[in-house]
C-alpha positions, 0 to 999 in steps of 0.5 A, spaced: 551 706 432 550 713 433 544 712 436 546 707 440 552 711 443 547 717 445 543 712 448 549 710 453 551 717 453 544 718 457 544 712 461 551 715 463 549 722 465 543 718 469 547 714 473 552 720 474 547 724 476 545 718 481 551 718 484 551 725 485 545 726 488 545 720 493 550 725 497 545 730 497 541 725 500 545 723 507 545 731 508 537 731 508 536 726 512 541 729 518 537 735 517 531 731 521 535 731 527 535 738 529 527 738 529 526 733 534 528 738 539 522 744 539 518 737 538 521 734 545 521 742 548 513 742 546 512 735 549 516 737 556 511 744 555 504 739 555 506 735 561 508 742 566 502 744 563 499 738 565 502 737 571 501 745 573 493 744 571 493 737 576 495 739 582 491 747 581 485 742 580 487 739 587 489 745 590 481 749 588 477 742 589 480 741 596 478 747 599 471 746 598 472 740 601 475 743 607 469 748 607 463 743 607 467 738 612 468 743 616 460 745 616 458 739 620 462 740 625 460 747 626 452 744 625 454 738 631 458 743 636 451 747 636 446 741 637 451 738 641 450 745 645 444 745 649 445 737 650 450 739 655 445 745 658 438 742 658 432 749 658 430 750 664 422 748 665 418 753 666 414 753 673 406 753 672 404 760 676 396 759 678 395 765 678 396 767 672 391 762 669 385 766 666 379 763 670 373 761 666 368 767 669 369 774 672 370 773 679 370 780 684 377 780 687 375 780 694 380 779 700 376 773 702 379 770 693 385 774 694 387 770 701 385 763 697 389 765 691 395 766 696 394 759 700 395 756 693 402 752 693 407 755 687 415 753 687 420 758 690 424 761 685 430 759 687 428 751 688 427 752 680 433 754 679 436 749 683 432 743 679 435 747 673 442 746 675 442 739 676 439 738 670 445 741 666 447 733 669 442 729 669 436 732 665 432 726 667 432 727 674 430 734 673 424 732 669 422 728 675 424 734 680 417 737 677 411 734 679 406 731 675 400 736 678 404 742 679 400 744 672 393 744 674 392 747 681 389 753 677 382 750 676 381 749 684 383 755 686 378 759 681 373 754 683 375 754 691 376 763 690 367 762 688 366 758 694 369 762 698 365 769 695 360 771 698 352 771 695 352 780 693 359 780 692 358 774 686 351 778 684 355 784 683 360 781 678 354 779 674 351 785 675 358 787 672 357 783 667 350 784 664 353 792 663 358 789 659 353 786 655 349 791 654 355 795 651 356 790 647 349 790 645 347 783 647 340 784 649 339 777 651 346 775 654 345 782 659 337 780 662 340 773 663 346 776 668 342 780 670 336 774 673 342 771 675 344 777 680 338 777 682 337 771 684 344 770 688 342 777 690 335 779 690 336 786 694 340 787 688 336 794 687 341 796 681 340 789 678 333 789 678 331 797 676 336 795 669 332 788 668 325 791 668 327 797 664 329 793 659 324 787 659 320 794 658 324 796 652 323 789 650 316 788 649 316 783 654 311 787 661 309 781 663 316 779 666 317 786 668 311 786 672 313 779 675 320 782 676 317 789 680 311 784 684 317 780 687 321 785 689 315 789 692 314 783 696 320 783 698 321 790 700 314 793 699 320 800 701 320 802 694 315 807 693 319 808 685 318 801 684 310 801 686 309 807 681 312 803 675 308 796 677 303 800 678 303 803 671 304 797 668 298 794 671 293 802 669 296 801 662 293 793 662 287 795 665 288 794 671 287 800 677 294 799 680 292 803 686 292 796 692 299 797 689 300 805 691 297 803 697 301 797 700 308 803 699 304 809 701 306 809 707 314 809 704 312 815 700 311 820 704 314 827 702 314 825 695 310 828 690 310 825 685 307 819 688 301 823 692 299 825 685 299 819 681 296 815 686 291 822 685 289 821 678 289 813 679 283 814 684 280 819 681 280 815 674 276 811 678 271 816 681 274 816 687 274 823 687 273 825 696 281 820 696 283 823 689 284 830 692 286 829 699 292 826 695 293 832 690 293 836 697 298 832 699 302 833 693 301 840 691 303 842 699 311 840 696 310 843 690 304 849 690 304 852 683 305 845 679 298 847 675 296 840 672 295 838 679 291 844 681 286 843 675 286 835 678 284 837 685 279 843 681 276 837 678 275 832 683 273 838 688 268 840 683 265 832 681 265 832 690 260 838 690 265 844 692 264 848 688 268 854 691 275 850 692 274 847 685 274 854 683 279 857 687 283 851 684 282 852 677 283 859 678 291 857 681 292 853 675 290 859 669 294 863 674 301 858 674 302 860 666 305 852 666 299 849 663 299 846 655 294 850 650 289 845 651 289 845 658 289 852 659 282 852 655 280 846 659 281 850 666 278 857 662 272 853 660 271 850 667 271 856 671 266 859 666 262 853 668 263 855 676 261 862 674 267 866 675 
């Protein structure tokens, strides 16, 4: 019985103690309501933020937006600028067009050039402005064949030069050449001036001198013979023709002979045409020529050993002597040449 007795003895403490604690529940759960308000506080929190955090994203985005849109704007407003305005078109000048071989710039090529037709300045700028309106009507205001009147004139300006003027620009041309060092495109400019002007006495001398240093004698004895036949008044001509003809063999004195008549006073002819007759043993002309030459120039001792030569090979002996003894006399002569005359004059009996 005792046991029983205790054992609901201790299921009364139980229940008691039940009893007692369901108060203590109640109190527990109004305690949640009081942590709602820092839940609902951080929720409000979250949506400014959220809120705050939208409305800056729309504020930073829209001003790109602003940027970029505002960009084409600008782009249209300079593209659409020259539309308005259209460039002017330039007026061809003729003039200026580079011309496709040197021509002298005489006064007969400067009058063709002034008669060649070029639009007034001011009716350009008329032009132009109409065209700010009607850029079509403008592109019509130009003619189609204002751009090309260049190539007539510069031809026109060719025909109107006369033959020498033309030869001369050629010849103009070949010195260029020549300090450029193109040989060939030089002697070609150079026959062509001569052909357009075959008096052309520069062209000529700087054609055959260069066919001379070209190996090429046969073109420049051509050259010589055509311009002798030409003007036979060209004694230099005639001693370098002849020349060319001795060093081939041939006597070169019907050349000497045909300009002699030009060459009177000159030395240096007398003499030359001295030596080519005596080479041929035509000593009686060969010192009349040295004479000739010795008379401009007395103390040139070469020519006095010739003239004692040919003297002595036509048997007169004492002019031969007299004429050697000037030539040892000059103290111009060579070694050789010095011991030459000595022996000659040992020979005579000095």
């Amino acid at each position: 019985m005792s046991l029983i007795n205790k054992m609901l003895q201790d299921l009364d403490a139980r229940g008691s103690h039940a009893d007692a604690a369901e108060p203590n529940v109640k109190p527990v759960q109004r305690q949640r309501a009081p942590m709602t308000v820092p839940l609902a506080l951080g929720a409000g929190l979250l949506l400014v933020l959220a809120a705050a955090g939208w409305f800056g994203w729309r504020y930073v985005t829209r001003v790109p937006t602003v940027a970029v849109a505002a960009a084409p704007s600008v782009l249209m407003t300079q593209e659409s600028a020259p539309a308005s305005v259209p460039a002017p078109v330039p007026v061809p000048v003729p003039a200026l067009l580079p011309a496709p071989a040197p021509v002298p710039q005489t006064p007969a090529a400067l009058a063709t050039a002034a008669d060649v037709p070029v639009a007034a300045p001011g009716a350009a700028v008329r032009k132009e402005q109409g065209a700010a309106k009607a850029p079509r009507a403008a592109q019509r205001a130009v003619p189609a064949d204002a751009a090309t009147p260049a190539p007539a004139s510069v031809f026109d300006t060719g025909r109107q030069t006369s033959a020498p003027q033309r030869a001369e620009s050629e010849y103009r041309r070949a010195l260029a050449h020549l300090q450029e060092g193109r040989i060939g495109d030089a002697i070609a400019a150079l026959e062509q001036a001569l052909k357009l002007d075959p008096g052309h006495e520069a062209a000529r001398q700087t054609l055959v001198g260069l066919l001379i240093e070209n190996k090429r004698p046969d073109e420049a004895m051509r050259q010589l013979q055509l311009a002798l036949a030409a003007d036979p008044r060209q004694p230099a001509m005639a001693m370098l023709l002849a020349r060319l003809q001795i060093e081939r063999g041939a006597a070169g004195i019907d050349t000497l002979q045909r300009s002699l008549a030009y060459a009177a006073g000159n030395a240096d002819y007398h003499a030359f045409l001295a030596g080519a007759l005596q080479r041929l043993q035509r000593h009686g002309e060969a010192a009349e020529q040295y004479m000739a030459a010795l008379r401009a120039n007395p103390q040139n001792g070469v020519w006095l050993m010739g003239l004692g030569i040919s003297l002595q090979a036509d048997k007169r002996n004492a002019d031969a002597r007299d004429a050697f003894q000037r030539a040892k006399a000059s103290a111009s002569l060579v070694p050789e040449l010095q011991a030459f005359v000595e022996r000659k004059l040992l020979q005579l009996g000095q």
